[in-house]
C-alpha positions in Angstrom: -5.9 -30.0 -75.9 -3.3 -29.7 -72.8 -3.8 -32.2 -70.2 -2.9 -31.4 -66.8 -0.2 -33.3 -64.9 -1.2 -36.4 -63.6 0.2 -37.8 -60.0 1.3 -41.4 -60.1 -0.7 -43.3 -57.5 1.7 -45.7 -57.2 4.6 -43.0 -55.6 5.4 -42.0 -52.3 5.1 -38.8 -50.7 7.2 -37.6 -47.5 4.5 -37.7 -44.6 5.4 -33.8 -43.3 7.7 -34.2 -40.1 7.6 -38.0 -39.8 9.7 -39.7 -42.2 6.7 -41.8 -43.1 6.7 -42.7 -47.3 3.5 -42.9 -47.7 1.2 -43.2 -51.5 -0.8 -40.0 -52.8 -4.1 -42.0 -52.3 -4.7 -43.5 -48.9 -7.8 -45.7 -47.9 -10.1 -44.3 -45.8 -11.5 -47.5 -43.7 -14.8 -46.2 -42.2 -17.1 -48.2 -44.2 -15.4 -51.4 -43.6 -16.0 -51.3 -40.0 -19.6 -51.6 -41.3 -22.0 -48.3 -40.5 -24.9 -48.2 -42.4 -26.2 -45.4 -39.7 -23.8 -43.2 -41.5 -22.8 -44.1 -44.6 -26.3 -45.7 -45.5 -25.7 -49.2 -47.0 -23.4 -51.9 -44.9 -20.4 -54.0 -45.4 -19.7 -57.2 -44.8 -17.3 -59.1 -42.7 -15.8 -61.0 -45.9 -16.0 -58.3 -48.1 -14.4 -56.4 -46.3 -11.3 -58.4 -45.7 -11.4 -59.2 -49.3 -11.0 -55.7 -49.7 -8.0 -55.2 -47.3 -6.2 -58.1 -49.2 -6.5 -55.9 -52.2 -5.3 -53.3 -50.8 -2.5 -54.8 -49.4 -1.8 -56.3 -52.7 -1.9 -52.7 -54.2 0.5 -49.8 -55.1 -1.4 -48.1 -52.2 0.5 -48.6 -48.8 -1.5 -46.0 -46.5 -4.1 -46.8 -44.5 -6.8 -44.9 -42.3 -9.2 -46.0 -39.1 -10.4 -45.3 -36.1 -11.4 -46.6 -32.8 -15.0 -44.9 -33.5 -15.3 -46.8 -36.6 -18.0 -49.6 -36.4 -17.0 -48.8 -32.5 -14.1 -50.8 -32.9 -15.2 -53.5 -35.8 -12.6 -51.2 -38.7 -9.8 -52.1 -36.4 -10.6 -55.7 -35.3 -11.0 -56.6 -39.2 -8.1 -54.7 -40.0 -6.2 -56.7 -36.9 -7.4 -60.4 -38.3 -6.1 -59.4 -41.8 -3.3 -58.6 -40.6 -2.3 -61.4 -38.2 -2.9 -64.0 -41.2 -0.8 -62.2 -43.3 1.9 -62.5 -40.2 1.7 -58.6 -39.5 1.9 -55.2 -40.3 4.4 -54.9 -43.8 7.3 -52.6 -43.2 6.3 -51.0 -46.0 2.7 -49.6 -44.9 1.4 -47.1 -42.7 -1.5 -47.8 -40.6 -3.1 -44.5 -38.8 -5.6 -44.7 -36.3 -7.4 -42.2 -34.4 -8.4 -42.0 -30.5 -12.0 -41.2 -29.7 -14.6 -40.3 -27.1 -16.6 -43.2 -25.7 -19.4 -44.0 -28.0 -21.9 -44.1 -25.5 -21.6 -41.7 -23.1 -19.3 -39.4 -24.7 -17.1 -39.2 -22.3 -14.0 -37.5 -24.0 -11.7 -37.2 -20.7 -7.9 -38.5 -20.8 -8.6 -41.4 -19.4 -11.1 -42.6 -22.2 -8.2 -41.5 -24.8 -6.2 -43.8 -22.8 -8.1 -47.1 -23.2 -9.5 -45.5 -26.6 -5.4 -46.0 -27.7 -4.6 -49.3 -25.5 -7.8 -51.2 -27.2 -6.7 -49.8 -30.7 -3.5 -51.7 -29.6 -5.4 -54.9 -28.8 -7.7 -54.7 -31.7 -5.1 -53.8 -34.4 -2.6 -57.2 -33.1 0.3 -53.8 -32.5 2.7 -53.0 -30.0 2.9 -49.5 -31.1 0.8 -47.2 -33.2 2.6 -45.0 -36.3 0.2 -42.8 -36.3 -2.7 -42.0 -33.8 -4.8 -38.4 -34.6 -6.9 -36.9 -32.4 -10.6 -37.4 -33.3 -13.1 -35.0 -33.8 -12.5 -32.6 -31.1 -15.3 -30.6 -32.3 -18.3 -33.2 -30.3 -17.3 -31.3 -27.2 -18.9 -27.9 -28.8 -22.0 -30.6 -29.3 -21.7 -31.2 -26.0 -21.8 -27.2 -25.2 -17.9 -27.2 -24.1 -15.5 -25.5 -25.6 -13.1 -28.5 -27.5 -9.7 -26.2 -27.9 -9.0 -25.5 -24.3 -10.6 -29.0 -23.0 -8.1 -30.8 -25.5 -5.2 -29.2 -24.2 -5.4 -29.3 -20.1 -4.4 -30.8 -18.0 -4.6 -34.3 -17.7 -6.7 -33.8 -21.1 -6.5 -36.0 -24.4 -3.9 -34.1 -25.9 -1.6 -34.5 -22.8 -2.5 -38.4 -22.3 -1.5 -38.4 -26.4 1.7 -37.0 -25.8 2.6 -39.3 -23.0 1.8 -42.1 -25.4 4.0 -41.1 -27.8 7.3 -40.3 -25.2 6.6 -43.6 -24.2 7.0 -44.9 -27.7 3.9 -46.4 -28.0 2.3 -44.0 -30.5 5.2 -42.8 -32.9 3.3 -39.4 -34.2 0.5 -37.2 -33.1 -1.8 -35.7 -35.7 -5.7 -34.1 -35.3 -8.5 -34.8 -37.5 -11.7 -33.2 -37.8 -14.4 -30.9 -39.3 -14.3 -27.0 -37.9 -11.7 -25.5 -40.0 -11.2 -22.8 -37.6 -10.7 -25.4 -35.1 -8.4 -27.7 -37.0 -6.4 -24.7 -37.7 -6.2 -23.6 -33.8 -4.5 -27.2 -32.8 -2.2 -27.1 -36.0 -0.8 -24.0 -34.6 0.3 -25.6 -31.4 2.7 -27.5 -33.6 2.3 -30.3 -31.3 0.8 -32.2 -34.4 2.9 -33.7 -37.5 -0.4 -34.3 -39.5 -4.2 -33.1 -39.8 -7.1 -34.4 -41.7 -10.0 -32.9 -42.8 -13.0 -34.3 -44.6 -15.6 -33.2 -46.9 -14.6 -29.9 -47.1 -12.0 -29.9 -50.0 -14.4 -31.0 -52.7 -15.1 -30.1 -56.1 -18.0 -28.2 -55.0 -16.7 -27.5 -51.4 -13.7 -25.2 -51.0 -13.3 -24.0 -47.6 -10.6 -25.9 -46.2 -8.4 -24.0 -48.5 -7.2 -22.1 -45.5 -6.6 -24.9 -43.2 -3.9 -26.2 -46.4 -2.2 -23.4 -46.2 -1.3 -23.2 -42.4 -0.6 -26.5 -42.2 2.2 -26.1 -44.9 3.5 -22.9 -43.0 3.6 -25.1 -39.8 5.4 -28.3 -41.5 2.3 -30.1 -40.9 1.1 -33.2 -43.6 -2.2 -32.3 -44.6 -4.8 -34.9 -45.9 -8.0 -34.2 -47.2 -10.4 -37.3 -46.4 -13.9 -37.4 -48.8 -12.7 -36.4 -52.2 -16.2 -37.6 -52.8 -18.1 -36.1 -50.4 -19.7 -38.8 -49.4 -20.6 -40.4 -52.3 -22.4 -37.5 -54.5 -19.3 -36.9 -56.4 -18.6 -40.2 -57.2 -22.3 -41.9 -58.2 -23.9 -38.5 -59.2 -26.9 -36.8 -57.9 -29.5 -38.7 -59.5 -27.8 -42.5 -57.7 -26.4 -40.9 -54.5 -28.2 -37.7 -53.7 -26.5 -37.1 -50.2 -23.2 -34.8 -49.2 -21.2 -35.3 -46.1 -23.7 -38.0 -45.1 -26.6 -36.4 -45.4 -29.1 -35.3 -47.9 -27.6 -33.0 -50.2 -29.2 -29.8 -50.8 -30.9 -29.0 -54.1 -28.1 -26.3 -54.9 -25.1 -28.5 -54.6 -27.5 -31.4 -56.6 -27.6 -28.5 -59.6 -23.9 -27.8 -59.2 -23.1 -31.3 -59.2 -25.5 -32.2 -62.1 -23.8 -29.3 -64.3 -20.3 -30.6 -63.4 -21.5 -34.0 -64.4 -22.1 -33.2 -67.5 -18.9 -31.1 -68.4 -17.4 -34.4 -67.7 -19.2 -36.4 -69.7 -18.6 -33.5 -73.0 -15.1 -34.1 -72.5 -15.4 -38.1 -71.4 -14.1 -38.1 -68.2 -15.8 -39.5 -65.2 -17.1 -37.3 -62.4 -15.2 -39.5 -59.9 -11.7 -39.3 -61.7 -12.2 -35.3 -61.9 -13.2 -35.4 -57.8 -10.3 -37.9 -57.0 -8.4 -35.6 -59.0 -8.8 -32.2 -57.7 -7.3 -33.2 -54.5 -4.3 -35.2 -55.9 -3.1 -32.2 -57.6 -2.9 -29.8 -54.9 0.7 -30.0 -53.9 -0.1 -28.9 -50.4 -2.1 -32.3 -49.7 0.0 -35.1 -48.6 -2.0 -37.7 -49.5 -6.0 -38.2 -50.2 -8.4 -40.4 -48.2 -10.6 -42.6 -50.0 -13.2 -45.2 -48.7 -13.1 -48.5 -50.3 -15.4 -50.6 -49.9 -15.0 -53.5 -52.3 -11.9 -55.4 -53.9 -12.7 -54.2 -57.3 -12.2 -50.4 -56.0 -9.3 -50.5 -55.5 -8.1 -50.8 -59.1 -10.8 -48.5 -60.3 -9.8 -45.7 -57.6 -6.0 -46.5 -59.1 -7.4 -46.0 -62.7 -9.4 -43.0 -61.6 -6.4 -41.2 -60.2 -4.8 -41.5 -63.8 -7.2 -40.7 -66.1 -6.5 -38.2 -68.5 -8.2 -35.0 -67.7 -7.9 -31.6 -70.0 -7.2 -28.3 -69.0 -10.1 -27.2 -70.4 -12.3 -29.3 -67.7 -10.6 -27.9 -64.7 -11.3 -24.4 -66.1 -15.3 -25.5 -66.6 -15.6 -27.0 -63.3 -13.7 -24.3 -61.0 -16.6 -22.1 -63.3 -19.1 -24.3 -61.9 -18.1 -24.2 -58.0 -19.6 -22.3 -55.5 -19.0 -18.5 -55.2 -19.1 -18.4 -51.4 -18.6 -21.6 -49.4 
């Protein structure tokens, strides 16, 4: 029985354009900055820095928040581990993203200006390695069109630049849903990196396109939500919900039958999920949300468990026709 090349979490990977060396699996740090409105269960303050520790402790030396997470609370628990251990470790990469007021909305230049200078505060930094733009797609929410707002004038992307020829913010990436959208800013190749999340999944293929520009462009492309959500990790019948929401009763059938492929060949769902992303050479590095200290191993031994041939073949049988 052939088993399929595994990636060594441990290694480092070339972050695109930036120099940055940065591990195949990268922690996602949403649900530390404690949202139970999205992610449906919440996370203490302790846990959670018991959690960074371990990470810090770890092979892993990637990181990944936000200014929206917990509206700031990812960042300031992030910031207080890292002042007691003295600072940031020359060794790690800490991304962040800039983001509209949570509030109002307000998405203006401006608002990506103190978005970036309280990420600064928050975070105990003097400069930012990596800052993305976040989820340009609210604007369409909002009825505007996000690609051309973005880029004006005076506009978040412009305000982002001006950061970064300042040398506070050291690269400029763009992370969000739309792929057509996504695909629209890599193309500026104003952007070393891009993220998207919850649409390179075992049963969710259509960022496949978005993969492939970004590697024509020279852009690092991470793929956030190998899990999406939690469905892929817990199975349908403990976590029943898909980009954080209830999951439809077609994915919960998919996901059911790929369940139990793994279990004929004794591999767990969530080393097959982690998997699937860590083997496509055009992703950079995978985003996963950790939420406990004991994760972090278990992701670690997820990302090298043996997996056969013959599984890939069943579950790629088992994915959606049309995404």
């Amino acid at each position: 029985m052939a088993q399929s090349r595994v990636v060594d979490p441990s290694s480092r990977r070339t972050l695109g354009s930036t120099g940055l060396s940065v591990s195949p699996v990268c922690v996602g740090c949403a649900p530390l900055g404690d949202m139970p409105e999205t992610f449906d269960y919440r996370v203490g303050e302790e846990r959670a820095r018991e959690t960074l520790r371990a990470v810090f402790e770890s092979p892993i030396n990637f990181l990944d928040t936000a200014a929206a997470y917990g509206d700031g609370e990812s960042e300031r628990r992030i910031g207080e581990v890292l002042k007691e251990m003295g600072g940031l470790p020359e060794s790690v990469v800490l991304a962040t993203k800039a983001d509209r007021d949570p509030t109002s909305g307000d998405f203006s230049g401006e608002q990506i200006r103190r978005s970036v200078e309280r990420s600064l505060r928050l975070l105990g930094l003097d400069r930012l390695q990596l800052v993305y733009l976040h989820d340009p797609e609210y604007l369409s929410e909002a009825g505007r069109e996000p690609f051309e707002y973005m880029m004006s004038e005076g506009g978040p992307v412009e305000v982002l630049r001006g950061f970064k020829k300042e040398g506070v913010i050291e690269h400029l990436g763009v992370a969000g849903g739309p792929i057509d959208l996504l695909i629209r800013f890599v193309e500026t190749d104003l952007f070393e990196a891009v993220i998207t999340h919850n649409r390179y999944t075992l049963v969710n293929r259509s960022a496949d396109p978005l993969f492939d520009v970004a590697a024509k462009h020279g852009t690092a492309a991470l793929n956030a939500a190998p899990y999406g959500s939690g469905i892929l990790a817990k199975g349908p019948e403990a976590y029943a919900r898909y980009e954080y929401q209830e999951a439809p009763k077609e994915m919960i059938e998919q996901v059911r039958a790929m369940q139990q492929a793994c279990r004929e060949f004794d591999v767990p769902l969530a080393a097959a999920a982690l998997q699937f992303s860590m083997r496509d050479p055009r992703i950079v590095s995978t985003i996963v949300g950790m939420t406990r200290p004991e994760r972090v191993q278990q992701t670690l031994d997820l990302a090298v468990h043996p997996i056969p041939d013959e599984l890939w073949t069943r579950l790629d049988s088992l994915a959606p026709s049309e995404i």
